[in-house]
C-alpha positions in Angstrom: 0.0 0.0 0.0 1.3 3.5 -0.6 2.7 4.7 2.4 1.9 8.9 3.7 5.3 9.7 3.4 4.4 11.3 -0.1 2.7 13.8 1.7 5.8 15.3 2.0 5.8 15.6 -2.4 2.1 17.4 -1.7 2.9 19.7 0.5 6.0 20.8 -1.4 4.4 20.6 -5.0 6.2 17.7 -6.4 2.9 16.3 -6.4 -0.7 17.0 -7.3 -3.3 16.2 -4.6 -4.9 14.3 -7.0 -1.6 13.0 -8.3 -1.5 11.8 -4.6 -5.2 10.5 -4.7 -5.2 8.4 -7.6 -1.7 6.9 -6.0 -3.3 5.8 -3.1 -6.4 4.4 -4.6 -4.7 2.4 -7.3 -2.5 0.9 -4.2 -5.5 0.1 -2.2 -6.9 -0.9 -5.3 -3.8 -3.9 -6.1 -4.0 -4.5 -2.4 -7.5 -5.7 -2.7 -7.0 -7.7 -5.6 -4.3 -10.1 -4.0 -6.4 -9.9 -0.3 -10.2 -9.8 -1.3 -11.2 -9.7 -5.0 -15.0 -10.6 -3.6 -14.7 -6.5 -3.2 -12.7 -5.6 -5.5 -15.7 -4.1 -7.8 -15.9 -1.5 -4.9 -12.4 0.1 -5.7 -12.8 -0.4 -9.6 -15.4 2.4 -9.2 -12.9 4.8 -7.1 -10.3 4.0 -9.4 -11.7 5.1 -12.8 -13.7 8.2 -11.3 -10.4 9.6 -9.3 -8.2 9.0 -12.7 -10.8 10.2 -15.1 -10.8 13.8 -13.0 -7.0 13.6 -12.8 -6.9 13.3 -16.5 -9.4 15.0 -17.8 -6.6 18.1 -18.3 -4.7 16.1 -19.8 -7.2 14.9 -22.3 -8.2 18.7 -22.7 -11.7 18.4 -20.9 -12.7 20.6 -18.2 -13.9 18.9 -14.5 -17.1 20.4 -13.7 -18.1 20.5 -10.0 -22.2 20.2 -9.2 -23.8 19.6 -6.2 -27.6 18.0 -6.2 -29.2 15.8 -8.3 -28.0 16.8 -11.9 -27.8 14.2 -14.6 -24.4 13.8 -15.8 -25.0 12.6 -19.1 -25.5 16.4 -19.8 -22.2 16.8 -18.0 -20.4 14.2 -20.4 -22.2 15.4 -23.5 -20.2 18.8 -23.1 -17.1 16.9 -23.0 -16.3 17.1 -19.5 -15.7 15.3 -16.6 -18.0 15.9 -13.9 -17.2 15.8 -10.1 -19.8 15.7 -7.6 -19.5 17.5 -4.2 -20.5 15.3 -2.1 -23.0 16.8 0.8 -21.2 16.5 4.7 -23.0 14.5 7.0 -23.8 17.5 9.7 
């Protein structure tokens, strides 16, 4: 699993925090798949929505952040990524 110690890259701008994201799930991801691949579906979805946001630059889209219920087919027929904001439990 990928260790915290990359923090460190974060914090000094070596590396993106979604650099560092994507890092972490795809560890957590191989991790799984040697432990528990019963779950494994579970972090196959974490995987391509935390990479498909960090490459959606690359790939010249823009990431669109929404809140609510908004259908993202509209979002993906713009030819962008979108990324929900997820509401805080309060």
């Amino acid at each position: 699993m990928a260790r915290l110690d990359n923090t460190e890259n974060v914090l000094t701008g070596k590396m993106s925090t979604m650099e560092y994201i994507c890092s972490l799930i795809e560890s957590k991801h191989a991790h799984v798949a040697e432990r528990n691949p019963d779950v494994l579906w579970t972090y196959d979805i974490q995987v391509a929505q935390w990479c498909q946001i960090r490459d959606a630059q690359a790939a010249g889209k823009k990431v669109v952040f929404f809140g609510g219920p908004v259908p993202t087919d509209i979002i993906y027929a713009f030819d962008c990524q979108p990324f929900p904001r997820r509401a805080s439990a309060a």
